[in-house]
C-alpha beads as a LAMMPS data file, in Angstrom:
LAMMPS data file: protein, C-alpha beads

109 atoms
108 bonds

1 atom types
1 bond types

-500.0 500.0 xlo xhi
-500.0 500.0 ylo yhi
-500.0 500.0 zlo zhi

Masses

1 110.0

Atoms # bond

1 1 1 185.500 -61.459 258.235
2 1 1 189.240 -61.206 256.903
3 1 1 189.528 -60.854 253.180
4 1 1 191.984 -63.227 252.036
5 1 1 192.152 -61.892 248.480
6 1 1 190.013 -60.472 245.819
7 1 1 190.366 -60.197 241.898
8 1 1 188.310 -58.945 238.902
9 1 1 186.674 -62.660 238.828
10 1 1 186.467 -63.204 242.842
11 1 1 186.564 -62.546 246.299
12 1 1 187.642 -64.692 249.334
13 1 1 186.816 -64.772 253.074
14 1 1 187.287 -66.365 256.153
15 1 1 184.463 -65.998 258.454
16 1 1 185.540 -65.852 262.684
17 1 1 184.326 -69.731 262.972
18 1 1 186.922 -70.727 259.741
19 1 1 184.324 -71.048 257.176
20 1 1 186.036 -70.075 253.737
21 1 1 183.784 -68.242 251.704
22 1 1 183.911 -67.313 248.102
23 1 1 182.285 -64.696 246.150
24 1 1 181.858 -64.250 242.314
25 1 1 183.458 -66.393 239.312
26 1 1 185.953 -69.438 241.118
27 1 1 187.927 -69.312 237.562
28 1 1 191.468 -69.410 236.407
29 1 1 192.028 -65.930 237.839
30 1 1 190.081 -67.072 241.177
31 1 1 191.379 -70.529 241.859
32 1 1 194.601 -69.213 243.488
33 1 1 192.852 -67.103 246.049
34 1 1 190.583 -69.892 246.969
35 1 1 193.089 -72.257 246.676
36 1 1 195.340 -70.084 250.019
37 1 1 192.345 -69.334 251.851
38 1 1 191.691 -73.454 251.632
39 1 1 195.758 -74.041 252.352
40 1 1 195.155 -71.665 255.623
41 1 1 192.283 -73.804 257.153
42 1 1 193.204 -77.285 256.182
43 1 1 193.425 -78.286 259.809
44 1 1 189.750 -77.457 260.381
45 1 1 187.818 -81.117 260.327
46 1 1 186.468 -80.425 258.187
47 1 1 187.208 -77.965 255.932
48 1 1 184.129 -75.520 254.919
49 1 1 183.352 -73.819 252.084
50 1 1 180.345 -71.567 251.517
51 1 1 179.662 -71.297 247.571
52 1 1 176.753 -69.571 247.784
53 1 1 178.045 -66.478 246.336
54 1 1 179.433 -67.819 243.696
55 1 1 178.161 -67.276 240.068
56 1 1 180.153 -69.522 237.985
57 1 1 182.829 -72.220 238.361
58 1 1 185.132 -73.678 235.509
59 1 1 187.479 -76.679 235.392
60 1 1 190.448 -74.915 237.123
61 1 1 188.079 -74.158 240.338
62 1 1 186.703 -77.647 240.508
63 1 1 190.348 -78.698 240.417
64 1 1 191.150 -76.410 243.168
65 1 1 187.753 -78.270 245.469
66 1 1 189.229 -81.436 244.208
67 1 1 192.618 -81.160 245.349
68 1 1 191.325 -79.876 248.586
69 1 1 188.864 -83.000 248.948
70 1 1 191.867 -85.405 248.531
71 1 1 193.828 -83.713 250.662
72 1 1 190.820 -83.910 253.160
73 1 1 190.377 -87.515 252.742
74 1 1 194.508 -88.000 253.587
75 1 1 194.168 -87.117 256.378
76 1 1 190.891 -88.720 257.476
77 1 1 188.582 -85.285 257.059
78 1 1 186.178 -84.028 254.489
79 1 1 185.270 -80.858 252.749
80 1 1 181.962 -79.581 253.172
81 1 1 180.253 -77.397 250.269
82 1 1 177.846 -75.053 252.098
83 1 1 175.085 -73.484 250.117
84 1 1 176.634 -74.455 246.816
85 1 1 174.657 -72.113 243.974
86 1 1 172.977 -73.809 240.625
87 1 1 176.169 -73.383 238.663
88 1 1 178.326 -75.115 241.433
89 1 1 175.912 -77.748 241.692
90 1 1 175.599 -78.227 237.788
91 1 1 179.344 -78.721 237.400
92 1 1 179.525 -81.436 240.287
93 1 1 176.649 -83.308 238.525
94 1 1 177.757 -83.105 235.138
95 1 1 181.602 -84.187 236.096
96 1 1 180.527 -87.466 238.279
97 1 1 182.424 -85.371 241.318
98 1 1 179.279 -84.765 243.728
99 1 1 180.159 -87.362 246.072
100 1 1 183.310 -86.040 246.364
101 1 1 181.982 -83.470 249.166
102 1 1 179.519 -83.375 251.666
103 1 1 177.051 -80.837 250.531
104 1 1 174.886 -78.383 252.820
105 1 1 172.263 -78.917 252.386
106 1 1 171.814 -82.013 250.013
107 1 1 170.985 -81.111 246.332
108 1 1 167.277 -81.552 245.581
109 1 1 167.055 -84.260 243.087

Bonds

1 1 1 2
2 1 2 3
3 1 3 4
4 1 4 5
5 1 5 6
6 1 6 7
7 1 7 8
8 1 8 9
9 1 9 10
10 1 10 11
11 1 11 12
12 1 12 13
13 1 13 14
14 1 14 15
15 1 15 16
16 1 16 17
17 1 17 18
18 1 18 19
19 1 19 20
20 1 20 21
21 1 21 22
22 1 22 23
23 1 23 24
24 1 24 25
25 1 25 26
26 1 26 27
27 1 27 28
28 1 28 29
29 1 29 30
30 1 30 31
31 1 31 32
32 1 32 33
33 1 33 34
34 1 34 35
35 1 35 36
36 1 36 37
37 1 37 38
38 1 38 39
39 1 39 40
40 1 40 41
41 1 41 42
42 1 42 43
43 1 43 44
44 1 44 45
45 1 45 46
46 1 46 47
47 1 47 48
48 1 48 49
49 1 49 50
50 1 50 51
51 1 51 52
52 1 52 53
53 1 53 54
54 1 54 55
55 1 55 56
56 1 56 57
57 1 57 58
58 1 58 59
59 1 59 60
60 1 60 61
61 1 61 62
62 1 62 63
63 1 63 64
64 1 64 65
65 1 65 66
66 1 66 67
67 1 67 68
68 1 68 69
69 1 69 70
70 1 70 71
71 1 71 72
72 1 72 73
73 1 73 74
74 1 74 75
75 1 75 76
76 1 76 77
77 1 77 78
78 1 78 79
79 1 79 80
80 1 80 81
81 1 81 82
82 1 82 83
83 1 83 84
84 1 84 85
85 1 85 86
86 1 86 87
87 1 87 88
88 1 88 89
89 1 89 90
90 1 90 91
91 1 91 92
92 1 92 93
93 1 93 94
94 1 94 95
95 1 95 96
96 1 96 97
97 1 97 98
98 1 98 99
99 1 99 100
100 1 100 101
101 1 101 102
102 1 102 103
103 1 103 104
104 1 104 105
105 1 105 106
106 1 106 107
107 1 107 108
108 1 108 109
């Protein structure tokens, strides 16, 4: 895996098949990183990002999936959340912004 960038708050990867994957806190400090590994894969269709590693997420990283969603949709892709943890999962339900991915696997209702 190449590291894209890690912080006090978070750690990025891209996997050989593309898949971005994020590790601890996806917070002001961590947005950035995730926001270039997203920026360096944005012609995959679609775009992947494993969350399953990731402990907590704030406003400014579900503004960072967000932006990467609508970018997605302009140009006729998606963004798939793989193994998004609890916390992930709690912040998409509680801000109306679930169907704004395709999540792997579905959330268990």
């Amino acid at each position: 895996m190449e590291e894209i960038g890690k912080n006090e708050s978070i750690r990025v990867l891209l996997d050989p098949d593309g898949v971005v994957v994020a590790e601890g806190d996806i917070d002001l400090a961590g947005g950035p990183l995730l926001d270039t590994a997203i920026l360096r894969v944005e012609n995959a269709n679609p775009v992947v990002i494993d969350l399953a590693a990731v402990e907590f997420i704030d406003s400014s990283g579900l503004r960072s999936l967000l932006a990467a969603s609508r970018r997605a949709e302009a140009r006729s892709t998606s963004v798939v959340l793989r193994n998004p943890s609890a916390g992930v999962l709690r912040l998409l339900s509680i801000t109306g912004t679930t169907e704004q991915f395709t999540v792997e696997p579905e959330p268990v209702s």
